[in-house]
LOVO-898566 format. One record per residue (C-alpha): residue in three letters; z, y, x; residue number from 0. Coordinates in nm, 2 decimals. Example, Ala and Ser with C-alpha at 12.3 -4.5 7.8 and 13.67 -1.06 7.14 Angstrom:
BEGIN
@residuo = ala | zz = 0.78 | yy = -0.45 | xx = 1.23 | num = 0 .
@residuo = ser | zz = 0.71 | yy = -0.11 | xx = 1.37 | num = 1 .
END
This chain:
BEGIN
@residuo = unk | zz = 4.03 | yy = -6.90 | xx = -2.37 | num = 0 .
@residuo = unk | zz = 4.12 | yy = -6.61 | xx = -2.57 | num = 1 .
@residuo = unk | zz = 4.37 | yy = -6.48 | xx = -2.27 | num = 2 .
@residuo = unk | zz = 4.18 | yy = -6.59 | xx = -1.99 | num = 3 .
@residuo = unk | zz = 3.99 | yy = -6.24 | xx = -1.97 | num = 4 .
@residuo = unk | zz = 4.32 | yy = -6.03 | xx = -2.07 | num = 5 .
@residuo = unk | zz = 4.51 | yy = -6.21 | xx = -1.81 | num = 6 .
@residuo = unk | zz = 4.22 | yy = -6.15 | xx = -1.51 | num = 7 .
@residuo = unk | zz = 4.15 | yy = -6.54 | xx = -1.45 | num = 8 .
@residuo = unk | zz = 3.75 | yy = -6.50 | xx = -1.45 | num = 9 .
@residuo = unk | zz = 3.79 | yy = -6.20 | xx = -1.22 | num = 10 .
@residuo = unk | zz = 3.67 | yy = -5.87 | xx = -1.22 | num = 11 .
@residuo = unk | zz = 3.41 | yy = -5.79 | xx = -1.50 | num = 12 .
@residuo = unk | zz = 3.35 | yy = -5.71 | xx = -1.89 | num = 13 .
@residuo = unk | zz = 3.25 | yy = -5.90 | xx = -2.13 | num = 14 .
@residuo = unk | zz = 3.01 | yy = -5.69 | xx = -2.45 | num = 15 .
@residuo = unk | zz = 3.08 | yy = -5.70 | xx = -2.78 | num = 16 .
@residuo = unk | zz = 2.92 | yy = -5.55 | xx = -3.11 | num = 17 .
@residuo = unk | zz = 3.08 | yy = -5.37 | xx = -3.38 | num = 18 .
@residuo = unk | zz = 3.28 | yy = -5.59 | xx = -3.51 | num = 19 .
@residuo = unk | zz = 3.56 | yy = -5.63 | xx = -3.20 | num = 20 .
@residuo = unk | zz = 3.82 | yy = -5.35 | xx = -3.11 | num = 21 .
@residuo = unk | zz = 3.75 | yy = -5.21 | xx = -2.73 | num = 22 .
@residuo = unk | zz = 4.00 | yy = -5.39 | xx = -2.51 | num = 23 .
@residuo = unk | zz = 3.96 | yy = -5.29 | xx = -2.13 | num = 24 .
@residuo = unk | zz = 3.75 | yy = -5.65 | xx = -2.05 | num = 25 .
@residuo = unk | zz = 3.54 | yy = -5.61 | xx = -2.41 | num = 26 .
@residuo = unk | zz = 3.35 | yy = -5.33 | xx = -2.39 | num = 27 .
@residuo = unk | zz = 3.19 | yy = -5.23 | xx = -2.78 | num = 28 .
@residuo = unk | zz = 2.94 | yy = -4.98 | xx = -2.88 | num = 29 .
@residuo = unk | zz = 3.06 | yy = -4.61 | xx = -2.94 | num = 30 .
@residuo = unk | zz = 2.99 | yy = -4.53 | xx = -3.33 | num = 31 .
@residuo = unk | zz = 2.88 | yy = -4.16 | xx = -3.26 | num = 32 .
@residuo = unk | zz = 2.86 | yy = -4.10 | xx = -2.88 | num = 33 .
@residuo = unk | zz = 2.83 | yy = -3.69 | xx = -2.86 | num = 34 .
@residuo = unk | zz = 2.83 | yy = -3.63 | xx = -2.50 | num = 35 .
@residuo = unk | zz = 2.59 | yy = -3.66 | xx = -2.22 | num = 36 .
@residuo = unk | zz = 2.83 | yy = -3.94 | xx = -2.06 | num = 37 .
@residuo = unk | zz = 2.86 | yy = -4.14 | xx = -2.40 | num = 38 .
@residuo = unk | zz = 2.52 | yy = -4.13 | xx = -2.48 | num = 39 .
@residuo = unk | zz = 2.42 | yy = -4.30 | xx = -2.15 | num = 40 .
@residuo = unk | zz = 2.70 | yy = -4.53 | xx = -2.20 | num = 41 .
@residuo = unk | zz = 2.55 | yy = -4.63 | xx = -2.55 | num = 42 .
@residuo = unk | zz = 2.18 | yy = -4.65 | xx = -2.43 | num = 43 .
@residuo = unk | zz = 2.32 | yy = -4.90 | xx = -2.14 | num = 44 .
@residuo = unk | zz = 2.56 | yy = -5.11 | xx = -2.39 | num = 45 .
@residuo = unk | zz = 2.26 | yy = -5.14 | xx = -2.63 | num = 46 .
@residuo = unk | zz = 1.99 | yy = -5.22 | xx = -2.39 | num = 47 .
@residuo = unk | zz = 2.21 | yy = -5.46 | xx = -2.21 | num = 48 .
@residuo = unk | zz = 2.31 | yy = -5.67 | xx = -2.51 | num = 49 .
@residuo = unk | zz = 1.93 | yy = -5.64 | xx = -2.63 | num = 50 .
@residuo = unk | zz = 1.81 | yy = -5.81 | xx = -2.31 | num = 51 .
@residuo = unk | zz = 2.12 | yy = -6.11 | xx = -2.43 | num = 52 .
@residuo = unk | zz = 2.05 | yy = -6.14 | xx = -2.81 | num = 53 .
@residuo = unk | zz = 1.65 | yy = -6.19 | xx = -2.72 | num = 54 .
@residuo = unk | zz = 1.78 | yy = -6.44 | xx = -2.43 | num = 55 .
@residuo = unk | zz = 2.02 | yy = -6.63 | xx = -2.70 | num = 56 .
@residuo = unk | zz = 1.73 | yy = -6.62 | xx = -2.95 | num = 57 .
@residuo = unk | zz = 1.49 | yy = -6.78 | xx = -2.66 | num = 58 .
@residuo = unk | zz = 1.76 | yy = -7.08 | xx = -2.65 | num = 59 .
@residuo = unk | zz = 1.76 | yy = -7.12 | xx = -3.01 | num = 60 .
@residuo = unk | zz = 1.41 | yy = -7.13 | xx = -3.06 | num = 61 .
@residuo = unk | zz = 1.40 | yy = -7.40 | xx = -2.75 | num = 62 .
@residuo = unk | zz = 1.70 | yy = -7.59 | xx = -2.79 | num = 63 .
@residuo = unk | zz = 1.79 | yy = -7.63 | xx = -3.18 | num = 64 .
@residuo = unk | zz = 2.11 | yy = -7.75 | xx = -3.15 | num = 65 .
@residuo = unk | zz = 2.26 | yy = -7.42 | xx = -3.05 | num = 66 .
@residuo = unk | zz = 2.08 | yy = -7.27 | xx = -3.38 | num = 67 .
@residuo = unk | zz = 2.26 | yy = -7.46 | xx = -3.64 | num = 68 .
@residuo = unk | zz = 2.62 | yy = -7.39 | xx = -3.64 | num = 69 .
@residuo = unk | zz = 2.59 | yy = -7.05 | xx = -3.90 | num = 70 .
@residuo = unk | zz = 2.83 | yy = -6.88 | xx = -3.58 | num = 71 .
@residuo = unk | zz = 3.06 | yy = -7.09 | xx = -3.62 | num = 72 .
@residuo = unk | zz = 3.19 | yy = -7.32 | xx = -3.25 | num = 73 .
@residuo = unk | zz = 3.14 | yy = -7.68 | xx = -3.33 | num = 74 .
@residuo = unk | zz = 3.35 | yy = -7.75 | xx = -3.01 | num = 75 .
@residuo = unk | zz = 3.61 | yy = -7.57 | xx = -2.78 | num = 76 .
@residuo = unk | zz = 3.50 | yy = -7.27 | xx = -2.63 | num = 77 .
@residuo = unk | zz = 3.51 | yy = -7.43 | xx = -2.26 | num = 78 .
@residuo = unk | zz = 3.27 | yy = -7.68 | xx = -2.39 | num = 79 .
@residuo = unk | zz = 3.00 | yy = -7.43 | xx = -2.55 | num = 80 .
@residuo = unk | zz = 2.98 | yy = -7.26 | xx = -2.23 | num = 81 .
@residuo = unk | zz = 2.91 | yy = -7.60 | xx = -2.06 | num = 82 .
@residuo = unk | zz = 2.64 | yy = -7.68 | xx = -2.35 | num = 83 .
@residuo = unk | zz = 2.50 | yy = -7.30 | xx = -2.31 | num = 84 .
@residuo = unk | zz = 2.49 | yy = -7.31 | xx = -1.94 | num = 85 .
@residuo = unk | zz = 2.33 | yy = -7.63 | xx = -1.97 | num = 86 .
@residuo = unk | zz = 2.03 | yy = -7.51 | xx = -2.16 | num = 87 .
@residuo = unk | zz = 2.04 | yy = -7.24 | xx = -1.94 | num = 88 .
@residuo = unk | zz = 1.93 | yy = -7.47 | xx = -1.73 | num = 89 .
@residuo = unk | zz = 1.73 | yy = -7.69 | xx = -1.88 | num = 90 .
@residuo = unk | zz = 1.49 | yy = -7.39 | xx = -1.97 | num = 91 .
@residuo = unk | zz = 1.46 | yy = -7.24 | xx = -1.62 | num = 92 .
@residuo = unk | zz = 1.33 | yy = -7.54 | xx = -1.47 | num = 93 .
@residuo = unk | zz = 1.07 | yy = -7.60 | xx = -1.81 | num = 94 .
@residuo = unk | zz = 1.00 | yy = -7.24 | xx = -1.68 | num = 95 .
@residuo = unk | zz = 0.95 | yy = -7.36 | xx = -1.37 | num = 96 .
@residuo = unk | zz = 0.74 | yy = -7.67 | xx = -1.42 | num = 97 .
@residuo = unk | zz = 0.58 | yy = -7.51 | xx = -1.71 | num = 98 .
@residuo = unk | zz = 0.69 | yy = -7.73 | xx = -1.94 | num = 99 .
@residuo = unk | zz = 0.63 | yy = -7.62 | xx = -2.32 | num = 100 .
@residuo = unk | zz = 0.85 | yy = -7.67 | xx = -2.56 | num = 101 .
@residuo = unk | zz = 0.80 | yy = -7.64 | xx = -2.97 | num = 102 .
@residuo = unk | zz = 0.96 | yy = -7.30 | xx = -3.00 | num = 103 .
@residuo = unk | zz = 1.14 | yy = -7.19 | xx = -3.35 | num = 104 .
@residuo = unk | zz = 0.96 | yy = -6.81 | xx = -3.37 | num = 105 .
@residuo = unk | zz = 1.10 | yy = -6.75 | xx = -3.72 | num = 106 .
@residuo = unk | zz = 1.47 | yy = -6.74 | xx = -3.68 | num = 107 .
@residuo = unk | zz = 1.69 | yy = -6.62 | xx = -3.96 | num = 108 .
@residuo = unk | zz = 1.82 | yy = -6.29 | xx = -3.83 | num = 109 .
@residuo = unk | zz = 2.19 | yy = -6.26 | xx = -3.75 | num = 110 .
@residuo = unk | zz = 2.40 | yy = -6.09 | xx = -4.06 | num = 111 .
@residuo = unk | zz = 2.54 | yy = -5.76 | xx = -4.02 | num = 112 .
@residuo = unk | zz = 2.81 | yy = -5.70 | xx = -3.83 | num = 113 .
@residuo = unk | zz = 3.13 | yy = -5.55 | xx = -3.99 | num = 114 .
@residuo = unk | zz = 3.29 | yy = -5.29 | xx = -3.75 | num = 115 .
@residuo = unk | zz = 3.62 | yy = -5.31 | xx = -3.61 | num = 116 .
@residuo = unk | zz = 3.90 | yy = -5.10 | xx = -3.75 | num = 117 .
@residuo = unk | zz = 3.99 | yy = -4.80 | xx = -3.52 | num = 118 .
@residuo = unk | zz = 4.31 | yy = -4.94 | xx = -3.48 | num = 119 .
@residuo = unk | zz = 4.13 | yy = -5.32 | xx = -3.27 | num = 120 .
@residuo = unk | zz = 4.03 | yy = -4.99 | xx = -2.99 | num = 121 .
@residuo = unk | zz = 4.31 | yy = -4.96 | xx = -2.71 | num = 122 .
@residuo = unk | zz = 4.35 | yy = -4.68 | xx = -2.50 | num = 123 .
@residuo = unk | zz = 4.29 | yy = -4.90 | xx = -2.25 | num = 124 .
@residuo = unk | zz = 3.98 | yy = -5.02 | xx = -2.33 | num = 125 .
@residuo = unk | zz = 3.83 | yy = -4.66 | xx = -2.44 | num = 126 .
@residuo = unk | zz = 3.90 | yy = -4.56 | xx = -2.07 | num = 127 .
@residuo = unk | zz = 3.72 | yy = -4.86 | xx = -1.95 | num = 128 .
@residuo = unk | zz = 3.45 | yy = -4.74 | xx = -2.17 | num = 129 .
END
């Protein structure tokens, strides 16, 4: 899994990180200072696109407890947590659909802080990407 973006094999696209990974031309991280009109727009688009993905994760945990559980950590290969995420995926639209309720967690413990990536995780690659 780890080269399968590198190496091109889920075709064209990006894949957004927080701090905490290096900018690599398929990972595209947060700028730590963005000072021009073009970096600031690319910050305000990074955070507001991973905002709209940390309140859809936190949506599945509340729903579907057994994705809440782990502390971060994959339980299973990385193929099969896409399968099991894609399948609550899922499951949830059509309980959106049917309006089915579920017992939703509101009170999640909040992620812990990131800790950013060295300078040195950034290629040049992946800044130009950026």
């Amino acid at each position: 899994m780890e080269t399968h973006f590198p190496e091109g094999k889920y075709g064209e696209g990006w894949l957004l990180g927080d701090g905490s990974y290096g900018c690599k031309p398929w990972l595209l991280t947060p700028l730590q200072s963005p000072h021009t009109v073009a970096k600031k727009r690319y910050s305000e688009a990074h955070g507001s696109t991973r905002n709209v993905i940390k309140r859809t994760f936190g949506v599945l945990k509340g729903r579907f407890q057994c994705l809440d559980h782990s502390g971060g950590a994959l339980q299973y290969s990385a193929e099969k947590v896409m399968s099991i995420i894609v399948a609550c995926c899922m499951l949830h639209n059509i309980c959106q659909r049917f309006g089915v309720d579920a017992d939703v967690v509101e009170n999640l413990p909040t992620d812990p802080p990131v800790e950013l990536a060295a300078a040195a995780d950034n290629t040049a690659q992946g800044n130009d990407v950026r």
